[in-house]
C-alpha positions in Angstrom: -9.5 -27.6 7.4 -10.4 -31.0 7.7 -9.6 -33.7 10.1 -6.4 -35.8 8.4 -4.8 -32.1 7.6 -5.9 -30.8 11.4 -4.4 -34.3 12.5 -1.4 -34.0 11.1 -0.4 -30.2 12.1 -1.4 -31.5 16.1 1.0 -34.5 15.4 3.5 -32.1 14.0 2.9 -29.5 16.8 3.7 -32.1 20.0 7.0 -32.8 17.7 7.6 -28.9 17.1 7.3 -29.0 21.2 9.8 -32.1 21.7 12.6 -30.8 19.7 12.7 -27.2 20.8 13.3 -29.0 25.0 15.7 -31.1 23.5 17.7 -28.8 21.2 17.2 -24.9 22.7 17.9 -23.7 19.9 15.7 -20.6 19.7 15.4 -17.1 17.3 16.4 -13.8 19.3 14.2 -11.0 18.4 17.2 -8.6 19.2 19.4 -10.6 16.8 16.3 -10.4 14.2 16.3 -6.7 14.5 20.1 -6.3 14.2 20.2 -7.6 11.1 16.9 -6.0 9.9 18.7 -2.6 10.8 22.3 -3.6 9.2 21.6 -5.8 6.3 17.6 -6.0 5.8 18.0 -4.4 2.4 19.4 -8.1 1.4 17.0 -10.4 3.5 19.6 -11.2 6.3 16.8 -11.4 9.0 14.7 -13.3 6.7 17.7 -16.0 6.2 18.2 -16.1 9.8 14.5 -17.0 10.6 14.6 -19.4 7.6 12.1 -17.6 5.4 14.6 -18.0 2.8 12.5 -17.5 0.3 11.4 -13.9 1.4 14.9 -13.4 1.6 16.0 -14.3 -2.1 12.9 -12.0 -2.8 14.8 -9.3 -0.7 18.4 -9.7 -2.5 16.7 -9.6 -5.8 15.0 -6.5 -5.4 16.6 -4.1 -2.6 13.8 -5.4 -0.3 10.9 -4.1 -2.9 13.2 -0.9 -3.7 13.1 0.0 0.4 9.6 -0.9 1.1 9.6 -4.2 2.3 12.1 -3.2 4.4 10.1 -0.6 5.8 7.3 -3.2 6.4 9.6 -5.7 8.4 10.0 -3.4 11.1 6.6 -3.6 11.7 6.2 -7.8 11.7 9.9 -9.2 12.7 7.9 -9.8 15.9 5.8 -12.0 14.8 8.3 -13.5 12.1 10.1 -14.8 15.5 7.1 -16.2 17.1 6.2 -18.3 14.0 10.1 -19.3 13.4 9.9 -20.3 17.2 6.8 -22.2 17.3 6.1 -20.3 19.9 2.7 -22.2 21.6 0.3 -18.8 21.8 1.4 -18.4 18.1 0.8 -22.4 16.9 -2.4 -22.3 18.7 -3.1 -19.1 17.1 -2.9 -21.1 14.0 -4.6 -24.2 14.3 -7.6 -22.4 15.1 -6.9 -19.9 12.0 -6.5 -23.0 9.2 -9.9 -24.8 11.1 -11.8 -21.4 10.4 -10.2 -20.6 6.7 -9.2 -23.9 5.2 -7.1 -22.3 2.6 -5.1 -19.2 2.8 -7.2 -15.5 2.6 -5.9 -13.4 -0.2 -6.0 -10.0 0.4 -4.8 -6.7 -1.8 -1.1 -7.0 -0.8 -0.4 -10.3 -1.7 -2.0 -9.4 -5.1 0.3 -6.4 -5.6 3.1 -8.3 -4.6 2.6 -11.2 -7.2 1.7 -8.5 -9.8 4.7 -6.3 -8.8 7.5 -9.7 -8.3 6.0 -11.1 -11.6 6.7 -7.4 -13.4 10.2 -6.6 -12.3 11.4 -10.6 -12.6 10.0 -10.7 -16.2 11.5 -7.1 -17.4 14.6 -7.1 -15.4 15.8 -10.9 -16.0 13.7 -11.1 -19.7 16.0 -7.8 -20.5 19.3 -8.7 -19.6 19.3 -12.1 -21.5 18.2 -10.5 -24.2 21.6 -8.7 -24.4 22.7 -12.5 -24.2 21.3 -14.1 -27.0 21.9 -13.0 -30.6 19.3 -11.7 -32.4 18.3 -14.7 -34.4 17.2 -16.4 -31.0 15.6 -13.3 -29.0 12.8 -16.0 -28.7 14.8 -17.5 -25.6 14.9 -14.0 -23.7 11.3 -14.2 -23.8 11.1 -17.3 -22.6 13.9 -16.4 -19.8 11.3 -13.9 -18.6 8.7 -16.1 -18.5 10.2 -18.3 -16.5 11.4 -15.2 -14.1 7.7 -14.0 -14.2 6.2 -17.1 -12.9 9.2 -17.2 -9.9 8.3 -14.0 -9.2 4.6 -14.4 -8.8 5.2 -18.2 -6.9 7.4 -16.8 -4.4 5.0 -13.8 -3.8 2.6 -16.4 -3.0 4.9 -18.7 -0.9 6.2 -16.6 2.3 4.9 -17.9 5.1 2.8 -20.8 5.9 1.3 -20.1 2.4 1.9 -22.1 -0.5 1.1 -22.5 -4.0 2.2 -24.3 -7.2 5.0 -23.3 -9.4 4.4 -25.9 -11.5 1.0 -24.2 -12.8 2.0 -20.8 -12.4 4.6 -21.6 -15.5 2.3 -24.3 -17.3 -0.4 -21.4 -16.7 2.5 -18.5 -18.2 4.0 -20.6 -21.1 0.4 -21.4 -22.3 -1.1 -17.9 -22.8 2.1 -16.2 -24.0 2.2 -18.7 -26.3 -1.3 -18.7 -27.6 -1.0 -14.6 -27.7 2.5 -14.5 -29.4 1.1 -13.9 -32.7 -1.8 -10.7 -32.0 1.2 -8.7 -31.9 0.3 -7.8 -28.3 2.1 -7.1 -24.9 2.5 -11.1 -23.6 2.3 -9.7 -19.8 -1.0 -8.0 -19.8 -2.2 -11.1 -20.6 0.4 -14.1 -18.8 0.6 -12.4 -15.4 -2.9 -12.3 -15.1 -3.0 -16.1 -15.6 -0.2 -16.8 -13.2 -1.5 -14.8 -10.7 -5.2 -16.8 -11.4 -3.1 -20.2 -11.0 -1.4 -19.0 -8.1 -4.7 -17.8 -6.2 -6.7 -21.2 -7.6 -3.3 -23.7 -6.1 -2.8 -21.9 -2.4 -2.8 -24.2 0.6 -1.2 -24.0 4.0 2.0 -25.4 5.0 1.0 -27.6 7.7 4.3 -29.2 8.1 7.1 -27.2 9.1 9.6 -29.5 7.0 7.3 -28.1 3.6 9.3 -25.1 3.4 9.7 -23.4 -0.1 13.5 -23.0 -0.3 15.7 -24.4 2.1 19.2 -22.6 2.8 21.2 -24.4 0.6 18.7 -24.5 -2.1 19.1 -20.5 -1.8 22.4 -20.3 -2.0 22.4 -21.9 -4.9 19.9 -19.9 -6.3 21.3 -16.4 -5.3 24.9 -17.7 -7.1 22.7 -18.7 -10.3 21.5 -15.4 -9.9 24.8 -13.7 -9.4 26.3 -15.9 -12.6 23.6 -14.4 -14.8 23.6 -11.0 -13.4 27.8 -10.8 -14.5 27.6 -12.7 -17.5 25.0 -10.2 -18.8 26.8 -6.9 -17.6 29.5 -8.0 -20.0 27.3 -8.3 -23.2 25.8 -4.7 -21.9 29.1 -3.6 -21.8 30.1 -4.5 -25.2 26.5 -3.3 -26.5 27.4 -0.2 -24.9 30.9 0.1 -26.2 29.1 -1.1 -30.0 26.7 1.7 -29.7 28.6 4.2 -28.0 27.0 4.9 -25.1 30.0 4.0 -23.7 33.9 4.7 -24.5 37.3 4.1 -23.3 39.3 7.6 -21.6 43.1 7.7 -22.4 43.9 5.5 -19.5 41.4 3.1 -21.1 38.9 2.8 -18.9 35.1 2.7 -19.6 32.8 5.4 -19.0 29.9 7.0 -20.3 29.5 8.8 -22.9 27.2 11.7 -21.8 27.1 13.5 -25.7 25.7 10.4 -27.0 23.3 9.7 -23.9 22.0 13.3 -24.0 21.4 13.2 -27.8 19.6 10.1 -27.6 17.8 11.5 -24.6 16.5 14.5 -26.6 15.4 12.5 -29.8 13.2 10.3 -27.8 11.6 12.5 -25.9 11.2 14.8 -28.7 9.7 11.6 -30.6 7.3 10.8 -28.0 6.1 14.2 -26.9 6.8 17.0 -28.9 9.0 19.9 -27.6 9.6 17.8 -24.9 13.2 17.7 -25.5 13.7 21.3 -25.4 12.8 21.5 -21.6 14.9 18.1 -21.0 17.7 20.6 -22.2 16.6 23.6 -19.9 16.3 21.7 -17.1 19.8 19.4 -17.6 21.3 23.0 -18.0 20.2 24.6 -14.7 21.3 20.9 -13.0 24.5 21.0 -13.9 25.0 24.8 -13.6 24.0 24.2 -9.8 26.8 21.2 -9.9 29.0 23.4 -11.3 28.4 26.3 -8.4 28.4 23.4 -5.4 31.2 21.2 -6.4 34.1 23.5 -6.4 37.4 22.0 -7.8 35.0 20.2 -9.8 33.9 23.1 -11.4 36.3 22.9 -14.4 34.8 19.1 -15.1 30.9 20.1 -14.3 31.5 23.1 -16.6 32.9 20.1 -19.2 29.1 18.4 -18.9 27.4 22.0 -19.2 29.3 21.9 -22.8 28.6 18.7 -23.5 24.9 18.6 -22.7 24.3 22.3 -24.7 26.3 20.4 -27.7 24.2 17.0 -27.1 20.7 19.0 -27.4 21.3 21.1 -30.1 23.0 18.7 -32.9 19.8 18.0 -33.9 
């Protein structure tokens, strides 16, 4: 680290100092914990101890599918030091930035870019691609993109960690566009290079005012987020409806349509591995059998989906 940035986190820690006497205002670890245990699937304790962008991360992605949650339990400890400034921890800190003057990378920030830039660019790429007509599918690509290179930037932001969205995307937009045309996967090449601009632009957060996201900025992206997310269930919906995988019951409400799921089950498995879809129907048989036997006045409707399935895998 050298001496301006060293200069400035000692200025910045004497005014970390002064406003915790004159404001008190502290982070429990018991609080932390409470809402690690009753809401950490959605980032509550992450909010709370203003690592708002691990918490967006969180909402997004059932805390890495239940992982990340797991995880917490293990470092909400030292989430509360470093949200308290605690001294040990600062000092702790100092002397780590003087010894590695820009942040270590290590395997699990590198499976958390590759994993965030993943299920950003499939999840959000697929649902607009319900949104947009055919005739512009180009902009659900470039919807994921977008999503990919947020996914990787805020795998490499928690913390005092930092790095640059604005490369990440210039980094993303520039090799899908220069392999749009080999007829190729785009992410096997673009998250590579966003995770290469992400590693190359990392720097510490020497100032505690440098945060990533601040709360508002958050909310505002979690209601984006949540916009999105209904606006493309309805265009599933109606795809659904359009290609019957889903149907209307006499009371007119919209379910699924297990004969036509099942059927399309069976022809692609049968298309990708021969035979395939014979077992898928052996197997779905037994499972609803043993529904069938465990449910008991819901035998007459898991006998119903027994029908249906036999009917679904043999119409072919």
């Amino acid at each position: 680290m050298n001496i301006k940035t060293e200069q400035r986190f000692v200025i910045h820690y004497f005014n970390v100092e002064l406003h915790k006497v004159l404001s008190m205002v502290r982070c429990s670890l018991s609080t932390a914990y409470a809402l690690w245990l009753l809401g950490g699937w959605a980032g509550l304790h992450h909010f709370y101890l203003g690592r708002h962008v691990q918490g967006v991360v969180w909402v997004t992605t059932g805390s890495m599918l239940g992982m990340g949650w797991l995880r917490d339990a293990f470092r909400i400890s030292d989430y509360v030091r470093q949200a308290n400034a605690e001294p040990e921890h600062e000092q702790y800190l100092v002397t780590y930035m003087r010894l590695a003057p820009v942040p270590l990378l290590n395997g699990s920030h590198m499976i958390g870019m590759a994993m965030l830039g993943t299920w950003y660019y499939y999840v959000v790429g697929g649902m607009a691609a319900f949104i947009f007509p055919e005739k512009y599918i180009a902009m659900a690509y470039i919807v994921g993109a977008f999503a990919m290179s947020a996914g990787v930037w805020a795998a490499g932001s928690c913390g005092r960690a930092a790095c640059s969205l604005n490369h990440i995307l210039f980094m993303v937009i520039t090799v899908s566009g220069a392999v749009s045309d080999l007829q190729l996967a785009t992410p096997l090449f673009s998250l590579p290079a966003a995770i290469l601009a992400a590693v190359c632009t990392r720097r510490w957060r020497v100032d505690r005012d440098d945060c990533a996201l601040t709360f508002y900025a958050a909310v505002v992206t979690l209601a984006v987020i949540g916009v999105f997310a209904v606006v493309s269930a309805c265009f599933v919906i109606l795809w659904g409806l359009d290609k019957a995988y889903l149907t209307r019951d006499a009371g007119g409400n919209i379910i699924l349509n297990l004969k036509v799921l099942m059927e399309r089950a069976k022809n692609v498995l049968d298309g990708l591995f021969n035979g395939l879809g014979g077992l898928f129907e052996v197997v779905g048989y037994m499972v609803i059998k043993w529904l069938g036997k465990d449910c008991g006045h819901h035998g007459c409707a898991a006998e119903e989906m027994r029908h249906s399935w036999l009917l679904a895998c043999r119409c072919v």
